[in-house]
PQR file with spaces between the fields and no chain letter, atoms N, CA, C, O and H, PARSE charges and radii, in Angstrom:
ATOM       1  N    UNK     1       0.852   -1.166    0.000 -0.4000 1.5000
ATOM       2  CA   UNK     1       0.000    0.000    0.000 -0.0000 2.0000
ATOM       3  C    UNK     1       0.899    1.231    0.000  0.5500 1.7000
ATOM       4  O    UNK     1       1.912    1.176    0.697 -0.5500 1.4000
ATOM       5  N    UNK     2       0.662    2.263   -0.655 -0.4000 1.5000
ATOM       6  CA   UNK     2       1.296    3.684   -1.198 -0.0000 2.0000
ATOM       7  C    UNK     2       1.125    4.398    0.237  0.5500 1.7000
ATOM       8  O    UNK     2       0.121    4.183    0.917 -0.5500 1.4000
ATOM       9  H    UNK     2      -0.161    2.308   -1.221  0.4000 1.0000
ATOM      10  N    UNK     3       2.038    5.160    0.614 -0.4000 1.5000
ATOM      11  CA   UNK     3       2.158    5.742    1.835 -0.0000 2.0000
ATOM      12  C    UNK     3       1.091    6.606    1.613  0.5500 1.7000
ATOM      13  O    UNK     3       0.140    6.453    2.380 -0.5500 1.4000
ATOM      14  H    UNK     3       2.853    5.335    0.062  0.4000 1.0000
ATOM      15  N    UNK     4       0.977    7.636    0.605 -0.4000 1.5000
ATOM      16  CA   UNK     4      -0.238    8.541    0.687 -0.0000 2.0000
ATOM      17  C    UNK     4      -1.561    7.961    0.609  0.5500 1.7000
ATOM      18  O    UNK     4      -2.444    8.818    0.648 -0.5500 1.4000
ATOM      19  H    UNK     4       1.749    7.761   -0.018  0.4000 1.0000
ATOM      20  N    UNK     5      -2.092    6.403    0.480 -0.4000 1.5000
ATOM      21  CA   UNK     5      -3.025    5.784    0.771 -0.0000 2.0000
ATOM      22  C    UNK     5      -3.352    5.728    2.557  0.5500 1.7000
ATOM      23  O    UNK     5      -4.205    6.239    3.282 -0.5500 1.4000
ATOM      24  H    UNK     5      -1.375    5.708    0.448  0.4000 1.0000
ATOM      25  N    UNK     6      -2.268    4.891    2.754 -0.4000 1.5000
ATOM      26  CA   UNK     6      -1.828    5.070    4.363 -0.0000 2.0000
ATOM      27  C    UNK     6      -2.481    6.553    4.958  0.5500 1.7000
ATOM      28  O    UNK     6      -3.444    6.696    5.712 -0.5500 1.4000
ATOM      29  H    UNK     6      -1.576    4.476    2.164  0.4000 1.0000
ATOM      30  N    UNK     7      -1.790    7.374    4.471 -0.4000 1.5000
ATOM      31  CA   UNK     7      -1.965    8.643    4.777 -0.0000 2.0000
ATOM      32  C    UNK     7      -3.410    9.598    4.444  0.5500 1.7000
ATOM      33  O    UNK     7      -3.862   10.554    5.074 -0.5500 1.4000
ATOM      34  H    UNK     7      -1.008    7.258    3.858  0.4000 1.0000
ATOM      35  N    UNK     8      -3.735    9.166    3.647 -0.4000 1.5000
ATOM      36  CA   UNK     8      -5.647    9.634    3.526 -0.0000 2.0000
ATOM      37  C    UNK     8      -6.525    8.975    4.416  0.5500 1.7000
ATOM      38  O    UNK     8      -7.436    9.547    5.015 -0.5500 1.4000
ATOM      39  H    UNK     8      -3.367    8.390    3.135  0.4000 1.0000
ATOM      40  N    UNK     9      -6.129    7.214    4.545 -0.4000 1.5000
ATOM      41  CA   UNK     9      -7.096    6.865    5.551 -0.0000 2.0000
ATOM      42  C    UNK     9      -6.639    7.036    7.100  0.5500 1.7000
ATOM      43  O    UNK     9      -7.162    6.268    7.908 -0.5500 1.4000
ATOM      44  H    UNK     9      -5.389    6.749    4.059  0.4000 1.0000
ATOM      45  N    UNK    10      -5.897    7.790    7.470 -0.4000 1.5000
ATOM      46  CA   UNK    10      -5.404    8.147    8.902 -0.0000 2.0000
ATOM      47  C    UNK    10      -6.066    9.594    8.999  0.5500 1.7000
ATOM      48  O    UNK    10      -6.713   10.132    9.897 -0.5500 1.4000
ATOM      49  H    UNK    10      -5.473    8.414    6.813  0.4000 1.0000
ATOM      50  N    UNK    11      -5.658   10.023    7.728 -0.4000 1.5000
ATOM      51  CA   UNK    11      -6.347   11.861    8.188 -0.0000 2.0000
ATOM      52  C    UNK    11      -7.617   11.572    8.307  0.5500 1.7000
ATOM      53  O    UNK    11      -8.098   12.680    8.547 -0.5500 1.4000
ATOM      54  H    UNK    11      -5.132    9.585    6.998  0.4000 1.0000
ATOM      55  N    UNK    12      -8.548   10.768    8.298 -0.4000 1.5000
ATOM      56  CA   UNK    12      -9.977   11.248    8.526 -0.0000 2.0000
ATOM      57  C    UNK    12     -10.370   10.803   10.311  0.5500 1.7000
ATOM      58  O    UNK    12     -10.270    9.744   10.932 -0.5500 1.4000
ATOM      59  H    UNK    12      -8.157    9.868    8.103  0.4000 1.0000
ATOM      60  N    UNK    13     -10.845   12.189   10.694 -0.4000 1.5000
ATOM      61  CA   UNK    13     -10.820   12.109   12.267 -0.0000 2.0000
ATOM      62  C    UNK    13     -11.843   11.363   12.786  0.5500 1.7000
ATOM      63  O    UNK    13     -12.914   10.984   12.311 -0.5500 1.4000
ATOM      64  H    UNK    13     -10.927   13.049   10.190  0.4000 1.0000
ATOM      65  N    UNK    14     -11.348   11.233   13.781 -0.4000 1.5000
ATOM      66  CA   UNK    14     -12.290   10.646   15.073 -0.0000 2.0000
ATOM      67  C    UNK    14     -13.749   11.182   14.970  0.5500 1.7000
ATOM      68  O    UNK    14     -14.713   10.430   14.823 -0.5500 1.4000
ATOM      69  H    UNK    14     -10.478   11.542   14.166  0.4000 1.0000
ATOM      70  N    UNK    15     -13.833   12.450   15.052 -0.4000 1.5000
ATOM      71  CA   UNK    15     -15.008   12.719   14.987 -0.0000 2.0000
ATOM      72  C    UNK    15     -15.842   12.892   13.436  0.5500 1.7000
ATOM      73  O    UNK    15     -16.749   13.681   13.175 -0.5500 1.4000
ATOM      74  H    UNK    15     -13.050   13.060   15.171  0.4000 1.0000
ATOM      75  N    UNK    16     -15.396   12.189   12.812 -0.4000 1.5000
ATOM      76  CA   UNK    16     -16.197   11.917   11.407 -0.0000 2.0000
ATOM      77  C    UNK    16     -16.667   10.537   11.712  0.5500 1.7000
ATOM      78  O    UNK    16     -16.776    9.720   10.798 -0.5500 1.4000
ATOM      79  H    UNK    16     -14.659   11.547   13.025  0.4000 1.0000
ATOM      80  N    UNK    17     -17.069   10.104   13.450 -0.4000 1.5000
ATOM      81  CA   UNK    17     -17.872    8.926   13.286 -0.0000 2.0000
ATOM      82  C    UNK    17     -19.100    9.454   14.027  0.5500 1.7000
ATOM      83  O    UNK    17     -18.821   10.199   14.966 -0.5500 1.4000
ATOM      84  H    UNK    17     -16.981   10.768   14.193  0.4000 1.0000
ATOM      85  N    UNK    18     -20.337    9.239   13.819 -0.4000 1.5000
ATOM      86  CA   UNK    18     -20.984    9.312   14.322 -0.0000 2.0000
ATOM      87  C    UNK    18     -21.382    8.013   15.213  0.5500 1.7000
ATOM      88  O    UNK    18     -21.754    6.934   14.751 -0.5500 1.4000
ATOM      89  H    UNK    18     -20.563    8.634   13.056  0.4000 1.0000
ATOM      90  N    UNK    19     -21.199    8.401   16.843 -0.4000 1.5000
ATOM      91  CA   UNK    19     -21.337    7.139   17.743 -0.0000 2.0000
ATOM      92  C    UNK    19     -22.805    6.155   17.626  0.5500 1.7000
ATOM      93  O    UNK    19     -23.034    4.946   17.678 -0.5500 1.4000
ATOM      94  H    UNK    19     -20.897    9.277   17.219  0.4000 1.0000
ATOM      95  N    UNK    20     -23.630    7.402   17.439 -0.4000 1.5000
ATOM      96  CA   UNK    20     -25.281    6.451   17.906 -0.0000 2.0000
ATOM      97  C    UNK    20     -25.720    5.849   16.682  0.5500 1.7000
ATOM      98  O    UNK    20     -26.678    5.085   16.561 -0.5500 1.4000
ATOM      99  H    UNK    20     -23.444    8.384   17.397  0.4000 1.0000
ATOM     100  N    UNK    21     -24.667    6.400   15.464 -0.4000 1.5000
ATOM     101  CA   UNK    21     -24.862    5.898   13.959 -0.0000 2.0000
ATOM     102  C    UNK    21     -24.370    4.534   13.937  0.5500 1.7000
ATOM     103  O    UNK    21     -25.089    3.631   13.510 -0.5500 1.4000
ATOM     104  H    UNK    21     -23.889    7.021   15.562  0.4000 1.0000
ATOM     105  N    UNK    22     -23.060    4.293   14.416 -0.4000 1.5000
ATOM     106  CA   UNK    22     -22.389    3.295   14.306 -0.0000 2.0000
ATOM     107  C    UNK    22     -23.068    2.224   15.254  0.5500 1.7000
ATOM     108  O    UNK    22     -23.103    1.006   15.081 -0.5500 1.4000
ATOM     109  H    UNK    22     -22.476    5.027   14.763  0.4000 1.0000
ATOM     110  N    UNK    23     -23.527    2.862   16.153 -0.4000 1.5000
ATOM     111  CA   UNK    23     -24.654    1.767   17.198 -0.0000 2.0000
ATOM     112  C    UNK    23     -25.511    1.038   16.659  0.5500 1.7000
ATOM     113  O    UNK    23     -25.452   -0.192   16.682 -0.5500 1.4000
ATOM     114  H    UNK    23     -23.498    3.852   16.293  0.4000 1.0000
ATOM     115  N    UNK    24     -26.447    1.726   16.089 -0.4000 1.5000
ATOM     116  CA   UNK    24     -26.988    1.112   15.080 -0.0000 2.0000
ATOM     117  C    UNK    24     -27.258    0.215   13.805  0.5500 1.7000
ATOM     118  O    UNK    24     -28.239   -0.413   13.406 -0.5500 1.4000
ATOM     119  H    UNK    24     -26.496    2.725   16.071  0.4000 1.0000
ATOM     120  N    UNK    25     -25.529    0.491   13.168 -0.4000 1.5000
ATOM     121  CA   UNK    25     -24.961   -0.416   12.287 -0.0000 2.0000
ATOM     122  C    UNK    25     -25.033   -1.515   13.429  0.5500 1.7000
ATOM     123  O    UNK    25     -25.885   -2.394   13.558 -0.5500 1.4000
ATOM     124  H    UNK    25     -24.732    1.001   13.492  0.4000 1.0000
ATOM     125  N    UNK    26     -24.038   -1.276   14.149 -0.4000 1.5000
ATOM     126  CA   UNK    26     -23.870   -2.497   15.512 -0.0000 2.0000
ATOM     127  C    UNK    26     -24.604   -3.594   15.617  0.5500 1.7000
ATOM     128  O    UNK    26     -24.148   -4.724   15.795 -0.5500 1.4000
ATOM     129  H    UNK    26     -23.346   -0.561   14.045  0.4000 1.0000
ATOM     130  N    UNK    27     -26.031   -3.233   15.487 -0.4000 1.5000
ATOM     131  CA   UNK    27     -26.977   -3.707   16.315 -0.0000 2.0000
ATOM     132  C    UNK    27     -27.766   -4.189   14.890  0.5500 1.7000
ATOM     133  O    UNK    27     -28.424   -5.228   14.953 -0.5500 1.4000
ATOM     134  H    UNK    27     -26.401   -2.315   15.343  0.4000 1.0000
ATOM     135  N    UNK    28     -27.724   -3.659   13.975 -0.4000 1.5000
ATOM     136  CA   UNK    28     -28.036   -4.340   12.746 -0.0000 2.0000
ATOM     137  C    UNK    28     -26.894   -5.400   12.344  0.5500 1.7000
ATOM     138  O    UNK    28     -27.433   -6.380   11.829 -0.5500 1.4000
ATOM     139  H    UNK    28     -27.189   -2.815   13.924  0.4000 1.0000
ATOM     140  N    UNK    29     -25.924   -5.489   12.389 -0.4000 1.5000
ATOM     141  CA   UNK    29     -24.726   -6.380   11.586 -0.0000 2.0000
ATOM     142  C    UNK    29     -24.188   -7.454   12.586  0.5500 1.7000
ATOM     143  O    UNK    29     -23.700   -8.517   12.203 -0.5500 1.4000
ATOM     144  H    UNK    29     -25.487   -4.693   12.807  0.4000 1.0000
ATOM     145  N    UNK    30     -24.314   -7.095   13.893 -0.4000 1.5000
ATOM     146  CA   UNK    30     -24.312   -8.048   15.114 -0.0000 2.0000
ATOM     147  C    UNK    30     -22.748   -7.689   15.260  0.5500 1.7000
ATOM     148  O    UNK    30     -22.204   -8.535   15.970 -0.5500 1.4000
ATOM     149  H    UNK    30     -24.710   -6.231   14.204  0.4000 1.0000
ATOM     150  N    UNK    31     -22.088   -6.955   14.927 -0.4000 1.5000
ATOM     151  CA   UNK    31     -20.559   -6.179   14.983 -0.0000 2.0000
ATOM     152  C    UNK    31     -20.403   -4.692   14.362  0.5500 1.7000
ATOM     153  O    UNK    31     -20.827   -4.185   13.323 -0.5500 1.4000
ATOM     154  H    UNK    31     -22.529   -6.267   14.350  0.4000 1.0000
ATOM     155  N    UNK    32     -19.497   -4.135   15.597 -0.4000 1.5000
ATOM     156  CA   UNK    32     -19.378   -2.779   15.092 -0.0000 2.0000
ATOM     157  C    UNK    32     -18.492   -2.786   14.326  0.5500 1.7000
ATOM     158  O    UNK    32     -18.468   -1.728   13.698 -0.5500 1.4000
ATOM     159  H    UNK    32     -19.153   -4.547   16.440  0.4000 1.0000
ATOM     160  N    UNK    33     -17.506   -3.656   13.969 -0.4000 1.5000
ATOM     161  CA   UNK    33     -16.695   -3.295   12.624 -0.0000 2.0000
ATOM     162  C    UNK    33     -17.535   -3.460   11.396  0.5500 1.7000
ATOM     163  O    UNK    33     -17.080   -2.821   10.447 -0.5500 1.4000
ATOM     164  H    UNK    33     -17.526   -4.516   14.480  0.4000 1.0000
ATOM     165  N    UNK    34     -18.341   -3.955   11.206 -0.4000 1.5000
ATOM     166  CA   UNK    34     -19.291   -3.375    9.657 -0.0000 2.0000
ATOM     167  C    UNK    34     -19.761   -1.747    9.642  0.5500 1.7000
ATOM     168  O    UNK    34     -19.461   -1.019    8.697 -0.5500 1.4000
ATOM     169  H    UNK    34     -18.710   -4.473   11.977  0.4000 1.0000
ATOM     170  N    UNK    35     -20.304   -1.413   10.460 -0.4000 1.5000
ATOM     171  CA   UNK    35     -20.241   -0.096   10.464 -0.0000 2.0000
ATOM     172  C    UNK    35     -19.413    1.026    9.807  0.5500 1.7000
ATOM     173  O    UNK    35     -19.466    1.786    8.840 -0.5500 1.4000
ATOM     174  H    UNK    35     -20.549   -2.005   11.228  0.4000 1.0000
ATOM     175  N    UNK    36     -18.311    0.601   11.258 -0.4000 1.5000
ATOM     176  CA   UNK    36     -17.448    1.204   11.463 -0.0000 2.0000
ATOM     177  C    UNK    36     -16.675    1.149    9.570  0.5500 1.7000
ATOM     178  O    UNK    36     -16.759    2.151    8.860 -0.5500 1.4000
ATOM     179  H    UNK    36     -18.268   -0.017   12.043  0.4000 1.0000
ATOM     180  N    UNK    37     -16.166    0.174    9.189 -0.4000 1.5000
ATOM     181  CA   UNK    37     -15.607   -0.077    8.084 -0.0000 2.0000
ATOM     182  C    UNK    37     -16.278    0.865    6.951  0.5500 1.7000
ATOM     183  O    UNK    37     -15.734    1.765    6.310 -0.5500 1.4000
ATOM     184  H    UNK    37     -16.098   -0.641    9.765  0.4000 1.0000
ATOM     185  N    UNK    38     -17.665    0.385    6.884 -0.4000 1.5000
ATOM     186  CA   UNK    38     -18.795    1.573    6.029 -0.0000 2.0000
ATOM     187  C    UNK    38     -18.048    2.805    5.679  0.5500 1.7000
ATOM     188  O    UNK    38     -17.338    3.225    4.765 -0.5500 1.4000
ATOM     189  H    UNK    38     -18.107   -0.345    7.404  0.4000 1.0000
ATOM     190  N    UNK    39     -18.579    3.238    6.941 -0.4000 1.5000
ATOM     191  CA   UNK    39     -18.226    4.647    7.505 -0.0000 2.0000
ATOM     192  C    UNK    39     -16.888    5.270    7.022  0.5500 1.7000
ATOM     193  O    UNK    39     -16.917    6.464    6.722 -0.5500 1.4000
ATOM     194  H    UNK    39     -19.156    2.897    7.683  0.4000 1.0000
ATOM     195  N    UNK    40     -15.800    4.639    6.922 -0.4000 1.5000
ATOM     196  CA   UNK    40     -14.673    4.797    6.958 -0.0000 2.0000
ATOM     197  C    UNK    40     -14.019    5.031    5.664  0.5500 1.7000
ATOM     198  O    UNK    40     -13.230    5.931    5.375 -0.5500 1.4000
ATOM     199  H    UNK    40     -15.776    3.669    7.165  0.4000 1.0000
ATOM     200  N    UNK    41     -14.601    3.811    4.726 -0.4000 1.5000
ATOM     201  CA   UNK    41     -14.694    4.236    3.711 -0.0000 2.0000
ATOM     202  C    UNK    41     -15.533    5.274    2.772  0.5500 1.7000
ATOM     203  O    UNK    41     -15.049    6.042    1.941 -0.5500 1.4000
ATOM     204  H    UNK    41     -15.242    3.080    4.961  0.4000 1.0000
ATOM     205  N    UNK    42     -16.619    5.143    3.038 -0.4000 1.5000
ATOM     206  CA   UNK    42     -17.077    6.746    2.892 -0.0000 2.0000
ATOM     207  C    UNK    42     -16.457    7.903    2.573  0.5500 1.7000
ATOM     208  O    UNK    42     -16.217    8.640    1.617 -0.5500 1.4000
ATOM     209  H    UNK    42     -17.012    4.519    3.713  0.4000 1.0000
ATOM     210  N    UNK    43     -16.238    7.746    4.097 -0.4000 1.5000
ATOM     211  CA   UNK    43     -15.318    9.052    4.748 -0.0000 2.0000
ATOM     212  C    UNK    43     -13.942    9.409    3.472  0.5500 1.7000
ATOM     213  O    UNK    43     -13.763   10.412    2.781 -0.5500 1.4000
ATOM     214  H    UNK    43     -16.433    7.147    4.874  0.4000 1.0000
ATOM     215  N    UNK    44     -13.235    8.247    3.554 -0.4000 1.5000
ATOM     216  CA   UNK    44     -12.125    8.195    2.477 -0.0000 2.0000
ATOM     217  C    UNK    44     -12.650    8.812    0.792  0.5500 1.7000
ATOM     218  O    UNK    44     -12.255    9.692    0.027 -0.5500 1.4000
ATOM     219  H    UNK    44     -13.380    7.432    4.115  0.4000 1.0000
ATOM     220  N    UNK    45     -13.615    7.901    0.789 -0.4000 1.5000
ATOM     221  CA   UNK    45     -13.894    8.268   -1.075 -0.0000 2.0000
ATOM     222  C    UNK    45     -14.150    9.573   -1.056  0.5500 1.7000
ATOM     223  O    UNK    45     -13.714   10.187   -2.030 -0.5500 1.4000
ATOM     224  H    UNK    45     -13.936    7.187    1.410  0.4000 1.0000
ATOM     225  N    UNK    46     -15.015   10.504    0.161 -0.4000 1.5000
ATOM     226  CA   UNK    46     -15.426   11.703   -0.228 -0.0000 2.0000
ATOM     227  C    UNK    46     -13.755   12.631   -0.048  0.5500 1.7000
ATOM     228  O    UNK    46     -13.784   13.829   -0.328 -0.5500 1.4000
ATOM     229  H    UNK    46     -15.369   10.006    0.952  0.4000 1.0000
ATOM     230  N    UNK    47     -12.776   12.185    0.283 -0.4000 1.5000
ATOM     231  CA   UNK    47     -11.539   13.065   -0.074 -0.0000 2.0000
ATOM     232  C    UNK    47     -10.368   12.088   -0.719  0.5500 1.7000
ATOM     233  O    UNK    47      -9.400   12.737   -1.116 -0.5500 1.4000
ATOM     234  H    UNK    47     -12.753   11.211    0.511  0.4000 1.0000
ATOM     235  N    UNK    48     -10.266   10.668   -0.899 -0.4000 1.5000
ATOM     236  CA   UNK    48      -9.390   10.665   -1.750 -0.0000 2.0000
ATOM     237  C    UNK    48      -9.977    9.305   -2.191  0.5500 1.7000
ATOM     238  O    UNK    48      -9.785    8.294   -1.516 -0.5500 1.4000
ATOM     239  H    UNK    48     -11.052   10.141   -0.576  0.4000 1.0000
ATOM     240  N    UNK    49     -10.528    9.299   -3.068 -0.4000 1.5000
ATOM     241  CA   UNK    49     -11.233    8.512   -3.950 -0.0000 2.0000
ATOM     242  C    UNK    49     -10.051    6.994   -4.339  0.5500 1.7000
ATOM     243  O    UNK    49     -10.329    5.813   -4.133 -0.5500 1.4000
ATOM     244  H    UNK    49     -10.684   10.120   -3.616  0.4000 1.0000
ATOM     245  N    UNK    50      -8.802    7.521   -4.908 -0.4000 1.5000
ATOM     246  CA   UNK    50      -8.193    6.227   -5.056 -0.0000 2.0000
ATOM     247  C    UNK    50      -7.629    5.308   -3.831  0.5500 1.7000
ATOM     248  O    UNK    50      -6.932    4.294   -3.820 -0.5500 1.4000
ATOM     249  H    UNK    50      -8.576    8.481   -5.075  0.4000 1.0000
ATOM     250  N    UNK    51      -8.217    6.080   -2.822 -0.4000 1.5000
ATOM     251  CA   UNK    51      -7.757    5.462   -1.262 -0.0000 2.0000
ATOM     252  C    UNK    51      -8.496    4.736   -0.602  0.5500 1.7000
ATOM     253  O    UNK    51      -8.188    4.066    0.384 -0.5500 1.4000
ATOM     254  H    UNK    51      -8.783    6.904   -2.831  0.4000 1.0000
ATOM     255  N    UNK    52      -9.760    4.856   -1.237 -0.4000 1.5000
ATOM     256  CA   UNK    52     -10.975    3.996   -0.656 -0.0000 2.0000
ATOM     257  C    UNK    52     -10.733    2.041   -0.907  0.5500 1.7000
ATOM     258  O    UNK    52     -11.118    1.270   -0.028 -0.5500 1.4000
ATOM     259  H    UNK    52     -10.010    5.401   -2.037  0.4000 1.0000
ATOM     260  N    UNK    53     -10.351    1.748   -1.647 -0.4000 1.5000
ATOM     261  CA   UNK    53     -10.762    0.262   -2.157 -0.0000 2.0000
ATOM     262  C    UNK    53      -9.682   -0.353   -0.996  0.5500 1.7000
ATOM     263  O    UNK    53      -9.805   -1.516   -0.613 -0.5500 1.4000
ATOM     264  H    UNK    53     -10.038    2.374   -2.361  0.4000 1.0000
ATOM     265  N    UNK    54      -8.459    0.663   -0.396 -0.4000 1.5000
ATOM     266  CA   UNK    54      -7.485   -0.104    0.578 -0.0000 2.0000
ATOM     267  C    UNK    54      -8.065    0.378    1.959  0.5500 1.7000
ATOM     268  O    UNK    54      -7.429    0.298    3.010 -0.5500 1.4000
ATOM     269  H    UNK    54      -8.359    1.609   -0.707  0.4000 1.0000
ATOM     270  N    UNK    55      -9.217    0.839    1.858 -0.4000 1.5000
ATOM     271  CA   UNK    55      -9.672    0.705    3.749 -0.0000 2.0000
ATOM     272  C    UNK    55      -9.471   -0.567    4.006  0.5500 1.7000
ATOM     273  O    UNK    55      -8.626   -0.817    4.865 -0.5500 1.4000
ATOM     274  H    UNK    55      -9.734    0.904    1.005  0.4000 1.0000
ATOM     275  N    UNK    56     -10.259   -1.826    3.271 -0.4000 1.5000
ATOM     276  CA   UNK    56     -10.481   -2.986    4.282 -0.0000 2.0000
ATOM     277  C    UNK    56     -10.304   -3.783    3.441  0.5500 1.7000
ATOM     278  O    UNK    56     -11.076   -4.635    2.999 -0.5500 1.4000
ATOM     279  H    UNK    56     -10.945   -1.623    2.573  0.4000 1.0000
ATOM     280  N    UNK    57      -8.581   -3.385    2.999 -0.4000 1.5000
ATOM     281  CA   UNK    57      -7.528   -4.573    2.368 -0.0000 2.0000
ATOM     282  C    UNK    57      -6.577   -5.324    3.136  0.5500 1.7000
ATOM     283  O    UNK    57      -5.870   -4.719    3.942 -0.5500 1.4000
ATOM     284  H    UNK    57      -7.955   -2.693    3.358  0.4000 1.0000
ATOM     285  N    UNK    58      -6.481   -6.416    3.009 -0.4000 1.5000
ATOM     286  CA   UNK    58      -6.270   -7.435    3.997 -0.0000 2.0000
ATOM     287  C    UNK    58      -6.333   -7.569    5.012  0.5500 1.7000
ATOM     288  O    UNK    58      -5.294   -7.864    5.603 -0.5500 1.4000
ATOM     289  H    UNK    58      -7.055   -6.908    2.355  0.4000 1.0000
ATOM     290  N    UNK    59      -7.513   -7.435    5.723 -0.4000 1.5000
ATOM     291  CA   UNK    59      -7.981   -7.856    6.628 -0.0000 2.0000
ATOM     292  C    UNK    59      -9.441   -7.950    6.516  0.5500 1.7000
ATOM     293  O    UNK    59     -10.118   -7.482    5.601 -0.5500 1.4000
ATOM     294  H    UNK    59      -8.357   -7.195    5.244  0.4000 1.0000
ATOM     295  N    UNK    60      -9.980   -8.790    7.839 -0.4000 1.5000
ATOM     296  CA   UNK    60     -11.607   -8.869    7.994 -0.0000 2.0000
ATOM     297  C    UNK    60     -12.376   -7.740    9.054  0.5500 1.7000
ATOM     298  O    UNK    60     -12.088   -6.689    9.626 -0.5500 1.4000
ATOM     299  H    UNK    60      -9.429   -9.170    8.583  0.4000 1.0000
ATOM     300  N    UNK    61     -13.454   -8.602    8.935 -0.4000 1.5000
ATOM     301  CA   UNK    61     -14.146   -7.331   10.085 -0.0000 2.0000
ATOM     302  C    UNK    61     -13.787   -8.523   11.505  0.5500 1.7000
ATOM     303  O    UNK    61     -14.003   -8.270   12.690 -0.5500 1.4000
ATOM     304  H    UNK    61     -13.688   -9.456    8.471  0.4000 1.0000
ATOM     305  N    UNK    62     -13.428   -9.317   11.167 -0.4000 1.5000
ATOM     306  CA   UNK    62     -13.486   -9.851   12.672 -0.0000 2.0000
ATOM     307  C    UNK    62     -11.988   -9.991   13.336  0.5500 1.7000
ATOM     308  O    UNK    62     -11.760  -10.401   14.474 -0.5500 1.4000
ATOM     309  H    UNK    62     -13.253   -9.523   10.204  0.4000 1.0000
ATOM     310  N    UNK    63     -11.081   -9.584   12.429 -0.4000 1.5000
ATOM     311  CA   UNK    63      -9.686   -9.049   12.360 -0.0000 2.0000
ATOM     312  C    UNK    63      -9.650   -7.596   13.535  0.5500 1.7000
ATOM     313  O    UNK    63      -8.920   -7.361   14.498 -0.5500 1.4000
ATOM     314  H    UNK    63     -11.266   -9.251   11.505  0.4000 1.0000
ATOM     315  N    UNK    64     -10.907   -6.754   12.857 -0.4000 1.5000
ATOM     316  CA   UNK    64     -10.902   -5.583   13.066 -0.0000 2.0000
ATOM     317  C    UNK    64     -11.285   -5.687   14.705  0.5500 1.7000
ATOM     318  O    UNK    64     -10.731   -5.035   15.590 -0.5500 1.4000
ATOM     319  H    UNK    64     -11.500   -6.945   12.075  0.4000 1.0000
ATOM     320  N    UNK    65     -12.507   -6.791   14.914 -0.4000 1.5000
ATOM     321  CA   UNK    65     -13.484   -6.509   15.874 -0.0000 2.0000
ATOM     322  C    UNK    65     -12.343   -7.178   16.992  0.5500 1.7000
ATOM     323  O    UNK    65     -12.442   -6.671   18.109 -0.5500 1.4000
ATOM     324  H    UNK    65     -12.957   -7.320   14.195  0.4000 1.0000
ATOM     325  N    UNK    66     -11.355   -8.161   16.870 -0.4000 1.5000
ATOM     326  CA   UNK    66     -10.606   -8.679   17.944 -0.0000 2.0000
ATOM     327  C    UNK    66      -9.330   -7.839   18.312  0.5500 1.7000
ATOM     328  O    UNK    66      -8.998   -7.637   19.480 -0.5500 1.4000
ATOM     329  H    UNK    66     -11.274   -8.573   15.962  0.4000 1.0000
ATOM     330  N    UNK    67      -8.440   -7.228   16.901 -0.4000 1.5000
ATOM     331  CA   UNK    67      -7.807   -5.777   17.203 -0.0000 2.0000
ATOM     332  C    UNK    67      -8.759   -4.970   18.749  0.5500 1.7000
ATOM     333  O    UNK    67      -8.493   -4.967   19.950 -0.5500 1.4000
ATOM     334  H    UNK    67      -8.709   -7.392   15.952  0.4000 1.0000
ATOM     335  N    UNK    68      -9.561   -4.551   18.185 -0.4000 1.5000
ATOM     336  CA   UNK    68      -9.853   -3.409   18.990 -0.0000 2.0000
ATOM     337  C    UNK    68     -10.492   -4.232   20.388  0.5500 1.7000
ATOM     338  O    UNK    68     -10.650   -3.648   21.460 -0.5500 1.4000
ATOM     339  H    UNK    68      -9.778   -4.554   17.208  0.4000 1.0000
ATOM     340  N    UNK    69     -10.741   -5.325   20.224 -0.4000 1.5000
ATOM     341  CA   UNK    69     -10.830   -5.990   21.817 -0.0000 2.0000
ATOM     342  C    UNK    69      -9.774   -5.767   22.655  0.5500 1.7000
ATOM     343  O    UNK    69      -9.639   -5.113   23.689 -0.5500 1.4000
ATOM     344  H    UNK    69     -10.613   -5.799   19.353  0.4000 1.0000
ATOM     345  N    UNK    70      -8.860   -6.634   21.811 -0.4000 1.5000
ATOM     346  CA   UNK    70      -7.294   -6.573   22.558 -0.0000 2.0000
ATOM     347  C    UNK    70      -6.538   -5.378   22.810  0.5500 1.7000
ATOM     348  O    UNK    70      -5.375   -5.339   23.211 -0.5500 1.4000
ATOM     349  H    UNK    70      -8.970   -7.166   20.971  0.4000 1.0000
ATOM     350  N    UNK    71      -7.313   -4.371   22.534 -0.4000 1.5000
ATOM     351  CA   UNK    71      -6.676   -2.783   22.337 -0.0000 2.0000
ATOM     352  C    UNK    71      -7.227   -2.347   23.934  0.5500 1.7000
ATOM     353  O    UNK    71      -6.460   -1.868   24.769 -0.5500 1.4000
ATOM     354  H    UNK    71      -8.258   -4.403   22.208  0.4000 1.0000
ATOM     355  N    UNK    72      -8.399   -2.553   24.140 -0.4000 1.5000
ATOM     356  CA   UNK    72      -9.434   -1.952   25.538 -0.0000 2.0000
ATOM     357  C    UNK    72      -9.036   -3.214   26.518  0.5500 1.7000
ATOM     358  O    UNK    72      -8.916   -2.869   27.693 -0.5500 1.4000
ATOM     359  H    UNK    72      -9.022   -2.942   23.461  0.4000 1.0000
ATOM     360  N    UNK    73      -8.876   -4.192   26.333 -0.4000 1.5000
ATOM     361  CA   UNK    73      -8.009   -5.169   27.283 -0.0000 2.0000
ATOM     362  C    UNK    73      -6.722   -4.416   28.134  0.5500 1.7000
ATOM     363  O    UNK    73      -6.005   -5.080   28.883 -0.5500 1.4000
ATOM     364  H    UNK    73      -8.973   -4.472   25.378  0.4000 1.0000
């Protein structure tokens, strides 16, 4: 992956998630990494369009969902 790929999907902030939005994905998908992932890419295509297809390149959402377990552990 191209560092300025790297680098588009890091600049989009924290607060470009909406919490009670992503709850909802949550609670529809039975995991907040579907959401969350959504979202993220989104976020990416609306500022760097060729950066989007490497949000959720190699890895899964359940990659994502045990990362961030082991992160709040």
């Amino acid at each position: 992956m191209p560092a300025s790929v790297a680098d588009a999907i890091a600049a989009v902030p924290l607060d470009a998630f909406d919490a009670a939005a992503l709850t909802r994905g949550a609670r529809n998908s039975g995991t907040i990494a579907t959401a969350f992932v959504e979202t993220l890419i989104a976020k990416v295509q609306a500022t760097a369009p060729a950066a989007a297809p490497f949000v959720h390149w190699g890895t899964t959402s359940q990659d994502l969902a045990d990362t961030s377990f082991v992160l709040c552990l």
